[in-house]
DONU-808202 format. One record per atom (N, C-alpha, C): z, y, x; residue in three letters. Coordinates in pm, whole numbers, plus 50000, padded with zeros to 5 digits. Layout:
ZYXALA;...
***
This chain:
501603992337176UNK;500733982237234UNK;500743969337151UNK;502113966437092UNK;502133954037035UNK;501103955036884UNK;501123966236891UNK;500753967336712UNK;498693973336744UNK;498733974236857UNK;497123972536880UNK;496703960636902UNK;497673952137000UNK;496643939837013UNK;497103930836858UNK;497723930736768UNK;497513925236686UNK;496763929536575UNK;496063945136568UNK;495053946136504UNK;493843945936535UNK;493733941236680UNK;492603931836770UNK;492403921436741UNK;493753914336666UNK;493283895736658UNK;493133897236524UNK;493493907836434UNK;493463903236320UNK;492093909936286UNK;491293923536326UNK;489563921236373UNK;488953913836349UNK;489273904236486UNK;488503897336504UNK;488513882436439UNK;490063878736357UNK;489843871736257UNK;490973868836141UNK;490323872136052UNK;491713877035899UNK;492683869635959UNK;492213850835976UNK;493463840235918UNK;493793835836079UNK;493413847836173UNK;493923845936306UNK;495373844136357UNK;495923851536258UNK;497793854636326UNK;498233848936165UNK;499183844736209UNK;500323837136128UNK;501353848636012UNK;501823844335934UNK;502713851935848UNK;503363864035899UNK;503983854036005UNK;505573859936102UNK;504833872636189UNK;503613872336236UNK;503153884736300UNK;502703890136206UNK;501803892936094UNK;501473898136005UNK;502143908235933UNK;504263899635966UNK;505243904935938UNK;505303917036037UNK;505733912536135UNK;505963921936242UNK;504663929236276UNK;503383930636276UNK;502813938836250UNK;503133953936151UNK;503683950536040UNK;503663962035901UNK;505193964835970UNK;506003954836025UNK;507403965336043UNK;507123972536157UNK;506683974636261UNK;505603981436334UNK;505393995036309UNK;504513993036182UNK;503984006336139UNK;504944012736078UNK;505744007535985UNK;506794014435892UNK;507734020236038UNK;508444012036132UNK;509294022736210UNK;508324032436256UNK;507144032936298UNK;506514040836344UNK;506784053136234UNK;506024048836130UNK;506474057735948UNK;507614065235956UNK;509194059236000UNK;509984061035983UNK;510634068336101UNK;510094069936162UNK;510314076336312UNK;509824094936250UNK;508324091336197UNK;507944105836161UNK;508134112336074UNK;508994105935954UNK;509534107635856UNK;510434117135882UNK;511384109036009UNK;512924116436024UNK;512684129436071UNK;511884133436185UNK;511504141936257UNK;511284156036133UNK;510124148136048UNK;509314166935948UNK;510814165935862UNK;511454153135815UNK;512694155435733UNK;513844168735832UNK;513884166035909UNK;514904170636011UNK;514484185035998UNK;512974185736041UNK;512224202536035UNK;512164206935886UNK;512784204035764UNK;512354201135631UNK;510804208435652UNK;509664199435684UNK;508654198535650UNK;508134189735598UNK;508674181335505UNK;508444163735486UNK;507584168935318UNK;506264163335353UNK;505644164935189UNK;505004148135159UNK;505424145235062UNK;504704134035012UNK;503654132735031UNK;502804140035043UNK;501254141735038UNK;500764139735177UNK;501414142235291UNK;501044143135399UNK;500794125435443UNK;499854124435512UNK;499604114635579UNK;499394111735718UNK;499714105835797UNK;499824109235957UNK;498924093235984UNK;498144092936028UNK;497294074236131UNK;498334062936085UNK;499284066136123UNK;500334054936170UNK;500954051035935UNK;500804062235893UNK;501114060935769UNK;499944052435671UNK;498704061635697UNK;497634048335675UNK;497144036635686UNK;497474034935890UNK;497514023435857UNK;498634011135778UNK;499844015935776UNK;501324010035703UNK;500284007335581UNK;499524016635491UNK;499584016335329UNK;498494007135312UNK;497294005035413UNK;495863995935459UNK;496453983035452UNK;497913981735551UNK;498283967535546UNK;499063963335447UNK;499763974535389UNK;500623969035262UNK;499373960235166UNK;499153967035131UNK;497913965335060UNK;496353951735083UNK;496013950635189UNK;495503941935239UNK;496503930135311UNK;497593928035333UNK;497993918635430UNK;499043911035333UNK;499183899935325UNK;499973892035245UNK;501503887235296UNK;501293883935413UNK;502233876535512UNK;503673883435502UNK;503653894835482UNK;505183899035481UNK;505853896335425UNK;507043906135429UNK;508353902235336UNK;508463915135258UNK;507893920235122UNK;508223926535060UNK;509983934335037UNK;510733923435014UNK;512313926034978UNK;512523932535104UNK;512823930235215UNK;513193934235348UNK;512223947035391UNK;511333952935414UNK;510813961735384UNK;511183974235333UNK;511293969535155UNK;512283981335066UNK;513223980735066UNK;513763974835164UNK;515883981035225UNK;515333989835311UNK;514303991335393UNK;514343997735520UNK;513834015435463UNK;513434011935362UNK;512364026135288UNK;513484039035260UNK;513364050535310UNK;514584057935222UNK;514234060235106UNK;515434066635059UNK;515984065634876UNK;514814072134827UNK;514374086434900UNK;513884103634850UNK;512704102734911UNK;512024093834931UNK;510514095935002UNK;509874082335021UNK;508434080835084UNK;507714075435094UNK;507444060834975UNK;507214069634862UNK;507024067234689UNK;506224055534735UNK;505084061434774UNK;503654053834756UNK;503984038434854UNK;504144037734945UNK;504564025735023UNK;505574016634940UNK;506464028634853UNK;507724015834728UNK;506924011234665UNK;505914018534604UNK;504784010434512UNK;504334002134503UNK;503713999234653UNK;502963988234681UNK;504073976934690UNK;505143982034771UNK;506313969234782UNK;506463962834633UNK;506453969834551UNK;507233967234410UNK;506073958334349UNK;505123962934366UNK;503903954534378UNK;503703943034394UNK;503783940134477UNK;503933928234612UNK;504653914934494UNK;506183924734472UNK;507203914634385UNK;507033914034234UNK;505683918734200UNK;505653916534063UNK;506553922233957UNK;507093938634083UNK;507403949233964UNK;506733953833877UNK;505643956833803UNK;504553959133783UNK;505463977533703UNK;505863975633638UNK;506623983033545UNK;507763994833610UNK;507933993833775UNK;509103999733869UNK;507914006533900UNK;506804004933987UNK;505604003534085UNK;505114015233985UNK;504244014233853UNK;503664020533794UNK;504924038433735UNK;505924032833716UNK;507174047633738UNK;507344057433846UNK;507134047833948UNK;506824057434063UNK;505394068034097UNK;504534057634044UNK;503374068734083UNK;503454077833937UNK;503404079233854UNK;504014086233703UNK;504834097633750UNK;505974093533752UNK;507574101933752UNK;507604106933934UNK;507114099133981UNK;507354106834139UNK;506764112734224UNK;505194103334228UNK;503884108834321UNK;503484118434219UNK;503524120234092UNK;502684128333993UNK;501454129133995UNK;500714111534008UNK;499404113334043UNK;499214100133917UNK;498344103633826UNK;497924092233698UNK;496884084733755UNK;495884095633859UNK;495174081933881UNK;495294069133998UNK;496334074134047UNK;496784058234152UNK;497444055134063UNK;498164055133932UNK;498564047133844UNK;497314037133794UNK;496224045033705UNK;495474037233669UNK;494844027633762UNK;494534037533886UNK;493844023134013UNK;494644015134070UNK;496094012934031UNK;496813999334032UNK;497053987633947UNK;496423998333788UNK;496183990033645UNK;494963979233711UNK;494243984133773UNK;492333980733775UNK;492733971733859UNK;493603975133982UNK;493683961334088UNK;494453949134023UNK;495623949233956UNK;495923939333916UNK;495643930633779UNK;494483940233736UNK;493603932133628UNK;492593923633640UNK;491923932233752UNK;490403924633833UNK;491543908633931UNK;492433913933980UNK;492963905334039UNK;493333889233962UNK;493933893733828UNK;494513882733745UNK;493533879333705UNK;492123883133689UNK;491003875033605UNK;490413869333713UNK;490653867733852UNK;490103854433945UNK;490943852834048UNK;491693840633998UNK;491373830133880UNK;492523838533751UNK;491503830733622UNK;492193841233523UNK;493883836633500UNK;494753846233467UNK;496133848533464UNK;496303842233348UNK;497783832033320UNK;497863827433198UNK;498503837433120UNK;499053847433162UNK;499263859533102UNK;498563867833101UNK;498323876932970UNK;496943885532946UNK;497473896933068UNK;496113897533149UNK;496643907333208UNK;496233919033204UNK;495583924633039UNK;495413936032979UNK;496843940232957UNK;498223932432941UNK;499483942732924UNK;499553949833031UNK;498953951633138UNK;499513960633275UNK;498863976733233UNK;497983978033109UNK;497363992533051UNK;498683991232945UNK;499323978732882UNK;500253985432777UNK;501343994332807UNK;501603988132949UNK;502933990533069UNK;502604006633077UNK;501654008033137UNK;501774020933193UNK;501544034133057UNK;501064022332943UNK;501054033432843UNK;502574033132735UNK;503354023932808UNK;504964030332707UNK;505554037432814UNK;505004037932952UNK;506074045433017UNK;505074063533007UNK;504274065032950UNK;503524078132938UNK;503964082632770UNK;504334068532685UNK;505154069632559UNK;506594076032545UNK;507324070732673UNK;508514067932673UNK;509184075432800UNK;508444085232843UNK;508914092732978UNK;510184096733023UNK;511094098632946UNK;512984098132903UNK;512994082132972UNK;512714073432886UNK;513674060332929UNK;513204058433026UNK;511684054633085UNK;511234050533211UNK;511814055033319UNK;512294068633333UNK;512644076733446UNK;514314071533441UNK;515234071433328UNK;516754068533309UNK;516534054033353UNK;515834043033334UNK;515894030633407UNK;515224026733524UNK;514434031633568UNK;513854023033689UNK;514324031733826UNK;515164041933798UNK;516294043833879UNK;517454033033933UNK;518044029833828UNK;518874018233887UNK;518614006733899UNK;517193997533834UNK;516253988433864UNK;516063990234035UNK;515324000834059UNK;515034001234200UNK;516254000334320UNK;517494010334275UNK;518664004934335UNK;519323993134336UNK;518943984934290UNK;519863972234203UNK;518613961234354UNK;517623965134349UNK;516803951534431UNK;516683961134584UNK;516823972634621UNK;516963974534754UNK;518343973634848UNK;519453971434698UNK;520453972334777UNK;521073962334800UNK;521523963834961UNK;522043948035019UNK;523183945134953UNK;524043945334872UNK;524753941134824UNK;524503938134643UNK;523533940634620UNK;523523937634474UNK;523583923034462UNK;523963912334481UNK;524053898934453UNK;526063900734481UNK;526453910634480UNK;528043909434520UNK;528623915834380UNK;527993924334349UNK;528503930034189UNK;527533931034076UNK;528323927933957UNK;527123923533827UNK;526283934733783UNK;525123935733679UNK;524483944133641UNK;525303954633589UNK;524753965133612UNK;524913982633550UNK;524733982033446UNK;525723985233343UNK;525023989533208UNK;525324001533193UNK;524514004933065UNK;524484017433091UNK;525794026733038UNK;525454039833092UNK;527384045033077UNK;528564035633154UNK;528224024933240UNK;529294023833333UNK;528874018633456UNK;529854021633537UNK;529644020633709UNK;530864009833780UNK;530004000833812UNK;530953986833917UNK;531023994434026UNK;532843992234069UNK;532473991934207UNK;531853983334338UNK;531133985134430UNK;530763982234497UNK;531773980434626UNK;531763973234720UNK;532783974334827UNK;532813985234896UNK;533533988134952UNK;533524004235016UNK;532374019434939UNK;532454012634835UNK;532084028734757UNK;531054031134774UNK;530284021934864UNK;528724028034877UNK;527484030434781UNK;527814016234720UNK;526984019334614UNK;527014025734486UNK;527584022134477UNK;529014035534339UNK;528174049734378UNK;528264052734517UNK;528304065834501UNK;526834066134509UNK;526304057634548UNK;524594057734548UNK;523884057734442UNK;524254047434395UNK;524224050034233UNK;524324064034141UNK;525694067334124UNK;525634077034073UNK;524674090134120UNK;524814093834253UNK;523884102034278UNK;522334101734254UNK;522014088634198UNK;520584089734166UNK;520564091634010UNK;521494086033953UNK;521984092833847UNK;522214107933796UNK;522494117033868UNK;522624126833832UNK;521754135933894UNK;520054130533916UNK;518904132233998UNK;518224140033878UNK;517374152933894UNK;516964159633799UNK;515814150233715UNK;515854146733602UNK;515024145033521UNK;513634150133540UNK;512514143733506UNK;511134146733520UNK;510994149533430UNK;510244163933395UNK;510064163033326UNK;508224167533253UNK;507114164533156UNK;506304166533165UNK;505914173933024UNK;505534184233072UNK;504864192932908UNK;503664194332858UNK;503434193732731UNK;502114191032666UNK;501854204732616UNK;500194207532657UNK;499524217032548UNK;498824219532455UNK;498714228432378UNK;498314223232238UNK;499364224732115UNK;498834212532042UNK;500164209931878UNK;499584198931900UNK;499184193232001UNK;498744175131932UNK;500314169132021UNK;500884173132128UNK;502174167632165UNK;503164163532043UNK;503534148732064UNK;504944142831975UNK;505564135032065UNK;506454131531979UNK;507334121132017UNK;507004107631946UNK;507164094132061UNK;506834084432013UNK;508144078231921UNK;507984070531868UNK;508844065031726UNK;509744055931802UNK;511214060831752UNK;512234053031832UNK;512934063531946UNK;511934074631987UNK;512854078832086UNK;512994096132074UNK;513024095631988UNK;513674107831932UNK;515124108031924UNK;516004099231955UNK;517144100731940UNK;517654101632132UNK;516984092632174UNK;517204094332370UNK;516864106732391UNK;515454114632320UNK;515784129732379UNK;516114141732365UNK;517134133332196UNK;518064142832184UNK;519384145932194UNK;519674134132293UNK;520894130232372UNK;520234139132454UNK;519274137032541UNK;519304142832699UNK;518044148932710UNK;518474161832619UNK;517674175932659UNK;516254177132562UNK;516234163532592UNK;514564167632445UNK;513564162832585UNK;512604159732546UNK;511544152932631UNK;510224150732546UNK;508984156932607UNK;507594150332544UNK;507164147932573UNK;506454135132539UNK;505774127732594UNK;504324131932647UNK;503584120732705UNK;502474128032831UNK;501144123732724UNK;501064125532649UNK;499894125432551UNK;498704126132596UNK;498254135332643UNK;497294135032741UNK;496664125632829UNK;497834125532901UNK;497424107732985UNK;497454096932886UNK;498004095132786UNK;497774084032694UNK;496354084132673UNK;496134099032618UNK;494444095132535UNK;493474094432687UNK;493924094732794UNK;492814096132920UNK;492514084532949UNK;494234074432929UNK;493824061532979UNK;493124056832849UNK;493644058132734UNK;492494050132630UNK;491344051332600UNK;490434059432642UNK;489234067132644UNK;488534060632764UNK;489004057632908UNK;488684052532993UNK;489004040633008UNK;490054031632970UNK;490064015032951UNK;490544010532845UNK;489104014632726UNK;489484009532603UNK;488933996132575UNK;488133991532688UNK;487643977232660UNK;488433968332716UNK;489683974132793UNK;490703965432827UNK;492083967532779UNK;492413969032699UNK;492813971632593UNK;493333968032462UNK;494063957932425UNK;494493952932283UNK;494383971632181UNK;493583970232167UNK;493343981032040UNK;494463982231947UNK;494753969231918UNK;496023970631735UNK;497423970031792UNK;497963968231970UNK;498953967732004UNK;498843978332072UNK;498093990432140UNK;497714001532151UNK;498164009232026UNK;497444013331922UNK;497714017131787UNK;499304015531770UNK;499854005731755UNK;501444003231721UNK;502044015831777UNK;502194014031938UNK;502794023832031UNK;502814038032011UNK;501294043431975UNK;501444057631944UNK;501964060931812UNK;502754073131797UNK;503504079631749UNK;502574083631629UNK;503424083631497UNK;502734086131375UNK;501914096731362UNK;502564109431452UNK;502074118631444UNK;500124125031538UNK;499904114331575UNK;498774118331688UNK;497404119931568UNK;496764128031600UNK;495794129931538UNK;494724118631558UNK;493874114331453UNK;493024103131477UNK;491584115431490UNK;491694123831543UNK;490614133231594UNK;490874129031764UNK;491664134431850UNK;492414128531951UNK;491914115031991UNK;491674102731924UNK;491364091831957UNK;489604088231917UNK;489294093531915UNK;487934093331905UNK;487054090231995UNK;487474088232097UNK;486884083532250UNK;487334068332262UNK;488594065532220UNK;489174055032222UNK;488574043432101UNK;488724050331964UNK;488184040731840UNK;486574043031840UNK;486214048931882UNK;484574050331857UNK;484084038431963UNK;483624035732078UNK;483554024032091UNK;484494010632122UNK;485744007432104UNK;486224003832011UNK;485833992831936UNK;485334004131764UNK;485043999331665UNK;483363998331676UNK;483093998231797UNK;481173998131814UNK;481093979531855UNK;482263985231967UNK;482143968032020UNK;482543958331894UNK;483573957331807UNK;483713948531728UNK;482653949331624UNK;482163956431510UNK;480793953231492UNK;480333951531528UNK;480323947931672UNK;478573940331764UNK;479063928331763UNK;480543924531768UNK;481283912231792UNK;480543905631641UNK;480953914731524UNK;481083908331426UNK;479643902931387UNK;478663911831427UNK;477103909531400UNK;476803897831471UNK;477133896531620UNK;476723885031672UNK;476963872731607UNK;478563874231588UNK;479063860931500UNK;478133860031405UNK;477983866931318UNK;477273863031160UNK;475683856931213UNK;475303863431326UNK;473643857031352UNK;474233843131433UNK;475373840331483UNK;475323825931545UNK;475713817731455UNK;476663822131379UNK;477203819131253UNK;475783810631105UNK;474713819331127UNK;473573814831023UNK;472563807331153UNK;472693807431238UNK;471513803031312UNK;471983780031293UNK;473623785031312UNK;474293772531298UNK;473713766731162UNK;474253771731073UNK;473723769530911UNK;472533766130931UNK;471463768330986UNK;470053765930965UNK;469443757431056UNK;470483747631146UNK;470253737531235UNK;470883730431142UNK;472213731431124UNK;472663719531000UNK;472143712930910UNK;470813726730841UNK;469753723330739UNK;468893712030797UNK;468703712030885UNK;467393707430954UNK;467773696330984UNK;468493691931071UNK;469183681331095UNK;469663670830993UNK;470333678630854UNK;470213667830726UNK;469433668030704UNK;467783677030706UNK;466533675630620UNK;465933660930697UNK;465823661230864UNK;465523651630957UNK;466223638030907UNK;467353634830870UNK;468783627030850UNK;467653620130691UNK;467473630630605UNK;467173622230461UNK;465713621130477UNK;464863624630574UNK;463703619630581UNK;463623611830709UNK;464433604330729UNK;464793589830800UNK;465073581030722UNK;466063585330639UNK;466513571230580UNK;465313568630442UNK;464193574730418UNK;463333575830319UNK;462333566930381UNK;462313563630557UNK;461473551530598UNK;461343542130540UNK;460503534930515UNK;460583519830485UNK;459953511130564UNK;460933498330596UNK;460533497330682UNK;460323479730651UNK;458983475230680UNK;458893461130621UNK;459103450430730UNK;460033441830675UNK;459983428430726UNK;459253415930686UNK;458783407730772UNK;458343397130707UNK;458533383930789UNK;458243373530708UNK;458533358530813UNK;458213359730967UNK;457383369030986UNK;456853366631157UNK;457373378531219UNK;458563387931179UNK;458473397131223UNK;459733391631364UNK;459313395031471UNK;460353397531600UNK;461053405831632UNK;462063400031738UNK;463093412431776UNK;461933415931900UNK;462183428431952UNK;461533431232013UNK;462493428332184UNK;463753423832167UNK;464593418532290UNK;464413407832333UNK;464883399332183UNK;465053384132209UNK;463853376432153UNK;462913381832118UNK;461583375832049UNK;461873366031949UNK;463093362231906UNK;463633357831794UNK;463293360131674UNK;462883360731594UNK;462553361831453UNK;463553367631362UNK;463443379531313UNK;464643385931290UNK;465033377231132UNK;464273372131034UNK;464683365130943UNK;465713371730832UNK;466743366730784UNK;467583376530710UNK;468983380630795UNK;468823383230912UNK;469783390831011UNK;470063406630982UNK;470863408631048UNK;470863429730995UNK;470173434931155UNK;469103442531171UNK;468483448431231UNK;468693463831269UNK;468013464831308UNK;467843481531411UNK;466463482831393UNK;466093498131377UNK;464813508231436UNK;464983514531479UNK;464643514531575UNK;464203525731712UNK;463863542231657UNK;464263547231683UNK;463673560731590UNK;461713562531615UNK;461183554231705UNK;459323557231691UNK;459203548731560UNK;459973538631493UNK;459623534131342UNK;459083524331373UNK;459113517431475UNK;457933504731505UNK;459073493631566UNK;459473498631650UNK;460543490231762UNK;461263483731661UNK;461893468631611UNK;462883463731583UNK;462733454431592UNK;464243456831651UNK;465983445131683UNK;466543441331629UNK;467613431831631UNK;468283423631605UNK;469883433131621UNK;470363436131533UNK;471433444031578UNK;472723438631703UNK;472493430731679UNK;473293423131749UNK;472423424431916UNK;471623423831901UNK;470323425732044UNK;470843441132065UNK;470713448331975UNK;470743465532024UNK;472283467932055UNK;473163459732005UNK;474523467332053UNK;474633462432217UNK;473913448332223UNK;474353442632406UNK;473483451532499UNK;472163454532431UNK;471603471032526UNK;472193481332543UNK;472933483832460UNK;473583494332433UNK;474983498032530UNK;475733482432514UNK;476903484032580UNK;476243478532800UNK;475043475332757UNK;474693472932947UNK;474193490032975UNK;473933496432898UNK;473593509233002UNK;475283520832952UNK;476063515532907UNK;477353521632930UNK;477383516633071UNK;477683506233060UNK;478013499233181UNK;477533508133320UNK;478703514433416UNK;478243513733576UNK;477443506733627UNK;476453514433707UNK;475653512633776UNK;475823499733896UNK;475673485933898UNK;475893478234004UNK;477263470533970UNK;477883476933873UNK;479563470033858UNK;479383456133806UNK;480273450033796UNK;480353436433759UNK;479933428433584UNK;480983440633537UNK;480533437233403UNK;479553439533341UNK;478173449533420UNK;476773454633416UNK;476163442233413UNK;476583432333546UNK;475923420833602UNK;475983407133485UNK;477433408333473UNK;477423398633354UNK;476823397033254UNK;477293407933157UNK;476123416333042UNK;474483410633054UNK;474163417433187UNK;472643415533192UNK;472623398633227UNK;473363391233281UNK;472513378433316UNK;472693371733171UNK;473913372933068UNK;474093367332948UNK;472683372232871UNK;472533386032904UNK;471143388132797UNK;469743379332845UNK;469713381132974UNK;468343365433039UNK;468483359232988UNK;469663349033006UNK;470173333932937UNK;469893335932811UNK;469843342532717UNK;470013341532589UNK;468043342232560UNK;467703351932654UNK;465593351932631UNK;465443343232703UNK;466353337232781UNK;465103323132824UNK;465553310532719UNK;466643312232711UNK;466973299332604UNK;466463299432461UNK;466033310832505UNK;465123315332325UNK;463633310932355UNK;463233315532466UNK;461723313532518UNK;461963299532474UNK;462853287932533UNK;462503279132551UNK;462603270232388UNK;463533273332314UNK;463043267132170UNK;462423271032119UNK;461373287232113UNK;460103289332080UNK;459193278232114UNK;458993273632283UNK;458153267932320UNK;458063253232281UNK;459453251232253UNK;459853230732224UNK;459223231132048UNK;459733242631970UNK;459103238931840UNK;457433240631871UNK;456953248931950UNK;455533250731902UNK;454983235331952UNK;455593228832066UNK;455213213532143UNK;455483204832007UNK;456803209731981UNK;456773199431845UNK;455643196431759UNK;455423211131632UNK;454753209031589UNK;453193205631596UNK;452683207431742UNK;451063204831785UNK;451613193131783UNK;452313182131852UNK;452773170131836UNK;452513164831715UNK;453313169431595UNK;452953164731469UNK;451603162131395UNK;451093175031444UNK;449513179531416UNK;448763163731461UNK;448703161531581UNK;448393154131628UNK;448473139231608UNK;449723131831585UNK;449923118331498UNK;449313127331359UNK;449203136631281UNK;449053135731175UNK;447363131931148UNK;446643140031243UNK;445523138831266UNK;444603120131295UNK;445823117231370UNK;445633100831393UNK;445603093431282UNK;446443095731223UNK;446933083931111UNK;446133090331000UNK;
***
């Protein structure tokens, strides 16, 4: 009942219920999970594959609901089952590299691998990730490189963060075992340790080994890599993809017949890259032209002054002052006139130093108006006794 009416409020609205129910909602479903777990375990009828209401909805909310507590969760998960729900947990905490081993090495399903590549790529590009988040295709392609080490480490990775005591004894290295208090984990440990190896076989002669780990699988049994799924994922997200840090990873031996899905477009998209550049590349060049051709057939104006010529601001007489033209070739100022226009429409709209600016430029055309007008009184004045006498 509790876990219906809160998928009633949350219905009827996402940001309706708070963290803390959101929480207790998903632990809800998981005992529910874990209730039916024990039961087909008990009947050994327990298949990974099986899905029961109460399991869907758990994987709907892992997946859609934020509010929980990831860490607390994967203590409650057992060791030997319910993969797909660790996934998402591991998820959650920005395992990216634990998360993607499991569906690989445990569910044996590549494509909920790849459709966890796609969610947390589309995811990191809004808003975009300051980390490329094309490495989450590199991730899943060294652990399809590297199928020996992935499986020998994210065994005790995954034990190391579900278990309640890992903050009490230091990291595992490898070839030795801390004890844990009362032996629990020691022995937990080891037993996942001595957990059968996955292992995956290639058909054909295009199967190798990637470079570097030829010596891990010939410590422990020999191992080949999943080639196959390499060229499936590069064939299908080769536009997401570092191409030349791709290339590095595979093994000397892969046929460049084999990648032909992968380098063919590829190398289509970067010649289109490169073509575009070269046409934006000359289109630039041929505005540059134009713009100096415009530039030296400006300064080829000439432009005449003479005794009566005015500013067109201060009606001042520009005389032997340094001037301005307007780019129509007609307009000229007083340079000194064009920089105080210049700096009043910087100037904010209504602000103070707008106000100043502009009443200094009045004062300066009326005090100009007005010794225009006193010499022209003058000289009719003169005219006038001259005319007398």
């Amino acid at each position: 009942m509790q876990g219906r009416y809160l998928e009633l409020m949350l219905a009827m609205d996402e940001n309706g219920i708070s963290g803390n129910l959101q929480n207790e909602m998903v632990q809800i479903y998981l005992l529910e999970v874990l209730d039916w777990h024990a039961e087909l375990n008990a009947q050994e009828k327990w298949d990974e594959k099986d899905y029961s209401p109460s399991r869907k909805k758990l994987l709907s909310a892992l997946e859609s609901i934020s509010g929980y507590n990831p860490e607390s969760l994967l203590k409650r998960l057992p060791a030997d089952a319910l993969y797909e729900e660790r996934a998402h947990l591991l998820g959650k905490m920005n395992q990216h590299e634990l998360a993607l081993s499991l569906y690989v090495h445990k569910l044996h399903v590549p494509d909920l691998a790849l459709s966890y590549c796609d969610h947390v790529y589309e995811s990191a590009a809004h808003p975009p990730s300051v980390k490329s988040s094309g490495n989450i295709y590199l991730t899943l392609l060294q652990i399809y490189l590297n199928p020996q080490k992935t499986t020998k480490n994210f065994e005790k990775r995954i034990t190391n963060l579900v278990s309640p005591q890992n903050t009490n004894f230091p990291k595992i290295s490898s070839g030795t075992l801390v004890k844990a208090k009362g032996g629990r984990a020691t022995k937990k440990i080891a037993a996942i340790e001595g957990a059968e190896d996955i292992r995956v076989s290639l058909s054909g002669t295009d199967s190798s080994r990637s470079d570097g780990d030829a010596d891990e699988s010939g410590e422990e049994g020999g191992s080949t890599i999943m080639l196959d799924e390499v060229l499936d994922l590069l064939s299908k997200r080769w536009d997401r993809i570092n191409g030349a840090q791709a290339l590095k990873l595979l093994p000397k031996e892969t046929k460049l017949q084999n990648l032909l899905p992968f380098l063919g477009p590829l190398l289509k998209k970067s010649s289109e890259a490169n073509r575009n550049l070269s046409v934006i590349k000359s289109l630039r060049q041929s505005e540059n032209l134009q713009v100096k051709d415009e530039m030296y057939n400006r300064r080829k104006t000439v432009v005449k002054i003479t005794s009566d010529t005015t500013c067109a601001l201060c009606n001042k007489k520009i005389g032997t002052s340094v001037f301005a033209v307007y780019p129509n070739g007609i307009t000229i100022v007083h340079f000194v006139c064009f920089k105080d226009s210049q700096r009043m429409k910087a100037v904010g709209k209504g602000s103070a130093l707008r106000k100043v600016i502009g009443w200094r430029l009045v004062i300066r055309l009326v005090i100009s108006y007005a010794v225009n007008v006193v010499d022209k009184c003058r000289f009719a004045a003169a005219c006038i006794l001259k005319g007398l006498i």
